[in-house]
C-alpha positions in Angstrom: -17.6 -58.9 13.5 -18.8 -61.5 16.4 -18.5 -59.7 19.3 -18.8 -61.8 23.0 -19.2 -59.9 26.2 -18.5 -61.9 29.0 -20.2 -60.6 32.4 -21.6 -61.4 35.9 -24.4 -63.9 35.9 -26.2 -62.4 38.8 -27.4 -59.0 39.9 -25.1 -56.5 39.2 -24.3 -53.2 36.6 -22.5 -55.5 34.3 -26.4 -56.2 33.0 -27.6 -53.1 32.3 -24.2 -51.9 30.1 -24.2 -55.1 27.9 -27.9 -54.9 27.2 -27.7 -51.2 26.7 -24.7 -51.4 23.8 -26.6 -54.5 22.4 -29.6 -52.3 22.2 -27.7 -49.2 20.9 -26.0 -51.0 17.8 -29.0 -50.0 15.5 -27.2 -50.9 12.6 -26.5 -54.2 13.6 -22.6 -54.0 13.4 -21.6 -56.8 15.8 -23.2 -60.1 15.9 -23.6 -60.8 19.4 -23.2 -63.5 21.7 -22.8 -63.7 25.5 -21.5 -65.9 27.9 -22.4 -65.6 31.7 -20.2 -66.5 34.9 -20.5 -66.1 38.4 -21.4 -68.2 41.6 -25.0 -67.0 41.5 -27.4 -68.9 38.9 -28.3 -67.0 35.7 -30.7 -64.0 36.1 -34.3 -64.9 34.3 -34.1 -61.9 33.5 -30.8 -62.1 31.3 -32.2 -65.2 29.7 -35.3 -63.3 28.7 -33.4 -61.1 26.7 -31.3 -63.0 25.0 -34.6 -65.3 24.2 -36.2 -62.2 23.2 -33.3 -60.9 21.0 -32.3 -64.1 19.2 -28.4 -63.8 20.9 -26.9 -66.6 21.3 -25.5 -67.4 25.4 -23.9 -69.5 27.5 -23.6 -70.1 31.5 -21.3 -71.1 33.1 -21.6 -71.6 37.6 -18.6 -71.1 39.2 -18.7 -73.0 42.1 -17.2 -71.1 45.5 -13.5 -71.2 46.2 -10.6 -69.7 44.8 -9.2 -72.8 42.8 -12.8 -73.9 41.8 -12.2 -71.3 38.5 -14.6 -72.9 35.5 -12.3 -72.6 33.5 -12.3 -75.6 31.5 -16.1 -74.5 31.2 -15.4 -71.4 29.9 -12.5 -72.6 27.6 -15.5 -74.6 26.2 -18.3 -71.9 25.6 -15.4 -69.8 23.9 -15.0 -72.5 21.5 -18.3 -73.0 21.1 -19.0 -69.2 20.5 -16.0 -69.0 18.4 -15.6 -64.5 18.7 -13.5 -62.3 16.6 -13.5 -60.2 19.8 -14.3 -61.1 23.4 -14.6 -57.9 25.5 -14.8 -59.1 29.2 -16.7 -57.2 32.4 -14.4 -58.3 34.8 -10.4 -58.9 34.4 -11.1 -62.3 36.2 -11.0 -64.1 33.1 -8.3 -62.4 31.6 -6.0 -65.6 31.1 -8.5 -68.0 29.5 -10.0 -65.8 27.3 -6.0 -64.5 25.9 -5.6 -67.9 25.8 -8.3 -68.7 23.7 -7.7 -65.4 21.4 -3.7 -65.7 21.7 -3.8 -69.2 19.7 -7.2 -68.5 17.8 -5.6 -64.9 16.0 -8.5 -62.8 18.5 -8.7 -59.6 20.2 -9.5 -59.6 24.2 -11.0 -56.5 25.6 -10.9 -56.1 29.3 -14.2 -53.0 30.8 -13.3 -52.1 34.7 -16.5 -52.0 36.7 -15.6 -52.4 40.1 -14.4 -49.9 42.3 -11.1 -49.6 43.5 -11.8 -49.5 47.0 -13.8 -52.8 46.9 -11.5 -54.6 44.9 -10.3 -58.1 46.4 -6.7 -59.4 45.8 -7.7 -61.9 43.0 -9.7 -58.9 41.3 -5.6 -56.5 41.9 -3.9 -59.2 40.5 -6.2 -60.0 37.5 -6.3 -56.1 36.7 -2.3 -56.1 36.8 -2.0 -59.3 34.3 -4.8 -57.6 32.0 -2.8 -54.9 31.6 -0.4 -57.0 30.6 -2.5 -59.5 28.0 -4.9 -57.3 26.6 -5.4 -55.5 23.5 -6.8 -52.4 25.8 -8.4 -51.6 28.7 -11.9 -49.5 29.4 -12.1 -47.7 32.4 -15.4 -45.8 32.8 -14.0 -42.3 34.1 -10.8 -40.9 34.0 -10.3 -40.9 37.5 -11.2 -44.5 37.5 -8.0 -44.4 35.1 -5.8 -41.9 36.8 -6.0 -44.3 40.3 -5.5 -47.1 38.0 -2.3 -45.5 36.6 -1.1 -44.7 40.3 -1.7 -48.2 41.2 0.2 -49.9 38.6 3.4 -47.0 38.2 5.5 -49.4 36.4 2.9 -50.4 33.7 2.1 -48.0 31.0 -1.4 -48.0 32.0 -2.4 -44.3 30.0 -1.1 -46.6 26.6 -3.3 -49.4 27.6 -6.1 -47.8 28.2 -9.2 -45.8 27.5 -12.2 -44.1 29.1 -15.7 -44.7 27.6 -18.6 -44.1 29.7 -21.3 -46.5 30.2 -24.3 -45.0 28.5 -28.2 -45.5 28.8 -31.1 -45.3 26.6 -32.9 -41.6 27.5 -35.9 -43.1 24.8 -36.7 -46.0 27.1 -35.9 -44.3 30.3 -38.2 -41.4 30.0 -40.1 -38.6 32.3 -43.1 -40.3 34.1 -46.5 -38.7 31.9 -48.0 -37.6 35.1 -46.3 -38.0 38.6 -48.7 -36.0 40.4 -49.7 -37.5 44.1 -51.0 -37.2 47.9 -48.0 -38.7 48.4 -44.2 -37.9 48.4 -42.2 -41.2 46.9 -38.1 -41.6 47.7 -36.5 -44.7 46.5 -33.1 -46.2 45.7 -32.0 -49.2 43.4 -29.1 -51.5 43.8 -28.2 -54.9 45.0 -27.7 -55.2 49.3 -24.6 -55.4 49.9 -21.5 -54.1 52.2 -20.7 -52.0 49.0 -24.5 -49.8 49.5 -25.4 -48.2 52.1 -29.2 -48.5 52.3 -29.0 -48.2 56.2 -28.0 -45.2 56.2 -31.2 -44.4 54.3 -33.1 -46.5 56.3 -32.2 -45.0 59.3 -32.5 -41.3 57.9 -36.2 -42.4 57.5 -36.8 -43.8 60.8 -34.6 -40.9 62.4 -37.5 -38.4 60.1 -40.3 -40.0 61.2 -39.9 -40.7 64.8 -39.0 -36.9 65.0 -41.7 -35.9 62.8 -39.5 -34.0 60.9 -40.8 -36.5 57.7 -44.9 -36.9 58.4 -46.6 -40.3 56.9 -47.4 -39.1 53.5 -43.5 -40.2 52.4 -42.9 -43.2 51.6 -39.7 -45.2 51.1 -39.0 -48.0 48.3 -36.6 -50.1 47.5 -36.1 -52.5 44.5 -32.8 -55.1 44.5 -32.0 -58.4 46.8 -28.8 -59.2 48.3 -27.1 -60.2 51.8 -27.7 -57.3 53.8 -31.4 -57.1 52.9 -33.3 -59.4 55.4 -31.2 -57.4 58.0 -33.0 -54.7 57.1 -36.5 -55.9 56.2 -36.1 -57.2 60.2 -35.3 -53.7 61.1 -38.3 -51.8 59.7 -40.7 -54.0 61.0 -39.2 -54.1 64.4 -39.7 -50.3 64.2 -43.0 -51.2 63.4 -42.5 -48.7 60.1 -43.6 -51.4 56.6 -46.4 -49.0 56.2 -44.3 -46.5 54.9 -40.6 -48.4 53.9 -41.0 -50.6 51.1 -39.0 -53.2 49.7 -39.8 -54.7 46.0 -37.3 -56.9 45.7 -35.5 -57.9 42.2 -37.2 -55.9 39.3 -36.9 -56.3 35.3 -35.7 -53.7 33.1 -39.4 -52.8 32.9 -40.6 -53.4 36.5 -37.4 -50.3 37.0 -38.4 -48.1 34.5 -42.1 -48.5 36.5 -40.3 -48.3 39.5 -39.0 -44.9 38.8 -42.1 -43.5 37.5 -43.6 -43.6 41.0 -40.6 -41.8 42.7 -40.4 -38.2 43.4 -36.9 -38.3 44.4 -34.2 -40.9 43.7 -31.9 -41.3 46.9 -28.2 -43.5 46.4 -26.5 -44.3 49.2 -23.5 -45.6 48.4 -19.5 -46.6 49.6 -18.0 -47.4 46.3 -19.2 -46.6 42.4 -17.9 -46.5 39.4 -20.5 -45.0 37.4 -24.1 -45.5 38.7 -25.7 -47.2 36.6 -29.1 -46.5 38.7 -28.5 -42.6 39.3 -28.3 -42.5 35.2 -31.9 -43.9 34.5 -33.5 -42.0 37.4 -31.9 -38.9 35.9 -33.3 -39.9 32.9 -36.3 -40.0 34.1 -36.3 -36.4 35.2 -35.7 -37.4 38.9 -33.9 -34.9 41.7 -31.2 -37.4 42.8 -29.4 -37.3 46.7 -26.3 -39.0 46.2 -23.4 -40.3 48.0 -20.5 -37.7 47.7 -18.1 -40.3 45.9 -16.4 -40.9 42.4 -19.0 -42.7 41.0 -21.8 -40.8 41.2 -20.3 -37.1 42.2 -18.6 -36.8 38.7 -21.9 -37.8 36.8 -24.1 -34.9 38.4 -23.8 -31.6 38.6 -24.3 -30.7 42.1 -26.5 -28.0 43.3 -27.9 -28.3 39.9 -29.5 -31.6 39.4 -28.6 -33.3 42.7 -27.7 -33.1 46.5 -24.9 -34.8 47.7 -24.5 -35.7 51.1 -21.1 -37.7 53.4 -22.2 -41.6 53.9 -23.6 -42.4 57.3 -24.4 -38.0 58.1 -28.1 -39.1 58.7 -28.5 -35.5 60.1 -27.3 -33.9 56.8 -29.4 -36.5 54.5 -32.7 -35.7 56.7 -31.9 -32.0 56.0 -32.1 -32.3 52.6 -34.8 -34.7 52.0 -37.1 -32.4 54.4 -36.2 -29.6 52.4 -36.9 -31.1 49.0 -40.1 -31.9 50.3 -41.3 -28.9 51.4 -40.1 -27.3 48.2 -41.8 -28.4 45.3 -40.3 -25.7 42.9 -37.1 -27.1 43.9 -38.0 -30.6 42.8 -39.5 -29.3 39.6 -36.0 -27.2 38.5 -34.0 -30.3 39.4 -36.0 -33.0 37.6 -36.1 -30.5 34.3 -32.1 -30.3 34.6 -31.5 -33.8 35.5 -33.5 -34.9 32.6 -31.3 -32.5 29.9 -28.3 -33.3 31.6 -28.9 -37.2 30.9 -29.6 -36.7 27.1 -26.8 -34.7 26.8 -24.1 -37.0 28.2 -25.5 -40.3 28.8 -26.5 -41.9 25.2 -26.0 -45.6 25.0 -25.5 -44.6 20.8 -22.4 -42.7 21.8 -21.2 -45.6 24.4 -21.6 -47.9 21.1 -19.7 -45.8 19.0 -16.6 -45.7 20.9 -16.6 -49.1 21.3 -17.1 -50.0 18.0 -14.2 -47.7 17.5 -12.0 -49.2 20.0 -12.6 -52.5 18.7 -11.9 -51.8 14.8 -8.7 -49.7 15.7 -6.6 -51.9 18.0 
């Protein structure tokens, strides 16, 4: 079965699922292919791979403007490809690729990564005509479904759909061998943007150490690129604080999993998630994770447990728990241990494969 995922061309989470299910089908059950689309130019990172892993691609730029679509392009690197099954990140696409599958005899697959509450118009509209043209719809969570459902009341949205969690490797993304330092390491991963809140932790961090309630041993890092981060970058050094906030910039699959293994303590800050991609591999890592208290990243934790969840922009509340993590290294210890089990017990990328394998064969 020739399977092509379509997906975001540019940073995003879309990368780390479709790499992760390639990666996961062990037995090689799909031939894979990909085709990347988006207004930013092809990640070197996603060429890499597909160099590495022998997959055929495509890319296709889609140039800015609503009627500027590509889809002539893409209409072109589906013929070229010529799936059984194309399974799309994004319900943008959804009417040339039933096209192409309507008069080819294919299946179309539609996977909804963006969160509701960040969802444009275009991206409304092209979730109410998949549900419509495709053979079913993944939604991630079933909350994710449940709003999708109250969103779309006259549709019959629970028969069109079905949840599968995104899933990560736990062999790759593994406990640091030794993690033992002077100093204390918080970081965060995602692409700046309106949607993250990396101010908030920014200013938690200046708020901690001008009130010396965080001393200079801890260090902040973050790892991504993106609109809102030269905003930021002029912020810490107008506080006169790069000694101790870091920024890293995009990182590799690799470059993350080294990223991680420096941290003490993951931290996401965060307005809108679907399932964090990010908060997954630093669990898996055996990290204690803060996280934003929203869908997304609440339902994937266990509070209390394995993380700390704190309301977006309560810089008080964050400092609180970052100053008591700190100073409680038990603490860190119990949560790292349980965030580590509670990834190999519910985040396998083998299990994520599986029920899309399923999904496809069945409908």
């Amino acid at each position: 079965m020739k399977v092509l995922q379509v997906l975001y061309s540019g940073l995003g989470g879309h990368g780390s699922v479709v790499t992760s299910l390639i990666q996961a089908d062990k037995t090689k059950k799909w031939e894979h292919c990909l085709l990347f689309y988006g207004v930013e130019d092809l990640l070197p990172a996603y060429h890499d791979f597909c160099i590495e892993n022998g997959i055929p691609f495509s890319f296709v730029k889609k140039n800015k403007g609503l009627f500027s679509t590509g889809w002539s392009s893409i209409r072109r690197a589906l013929k070229k490809h010529d799936p059984d099954v194309v399974i799309l990140h994004s319900p943008t696409l959804i009417i040339p690729a039933w096209l192409y599958s309507r008069f080819r005899g294919k299946k179309v697959f539609v996977v909804e990564h963006t969160p509701h509450a960040t969802k444009s118009i275009p991206e409304k509209i092209a979730s109410f005509i998949s549900l419509l043209l495709a053979r079913k719809i993944v939604c991630l969570s079933a909350e994710y479904r449940l709003q999708l459902q109250k969103q779309f009341r006259l549709l019959p949205v629970l028969k069109k759909t079905v949840v599968i969690k995104n899933g990560i490797d736990p062999g790759k993304f593994q406990v640091a061998a030794n993690r033992s330092s002077a100093t204390i390491n918080i970081g965060m991963i995602g692409r700046f943007s309106t949607q993250k809140n990396q101010a908030m932790v920014i200013d938690t961090a200046l708020a901690g150490f001008s009130s010396g309630k965080l001393d200079r041993t801890i260090h902040f890092h973050f790892a991504g690129t993106g609109e809102t981060l030269a905003g930021l970058e002029k912020k810490v050094i107008e506080s006169r604080m790069t000694s101790n906030i870091h920024f890293h910039g995009l990182l590799n699959e690799q470059e993350i999993i080294s990223f991680l293994h420096g941290l003490d303590i993951y931290v996401h800050a965060s307005f809108a998630e679907t399932m964090c991609t990010s908060v997954m591999q630093a669990m898996a890592c055996g990290l204690p994770v803060l996280g934003s208290d929203i869908p997304g990243i609440n339902d994937i934790v266990k509070a209390g447990d394995n993380a700390l969840l704190f309301t977006n922009n309560d810089t008080g509340m964050l400092l609180e728990q970052l100053d008591a993590l700190y100073k409680d290294v038990n603490k860190r210890k119990a949560m790292a241990v349980s965030a580590r089990q509670h990834a190999t017990t519910f985040f396998s990328a083998e299990d994520t494969f599986n029920n899309y394998h399923s999904l496809l064969k069945n409908n």
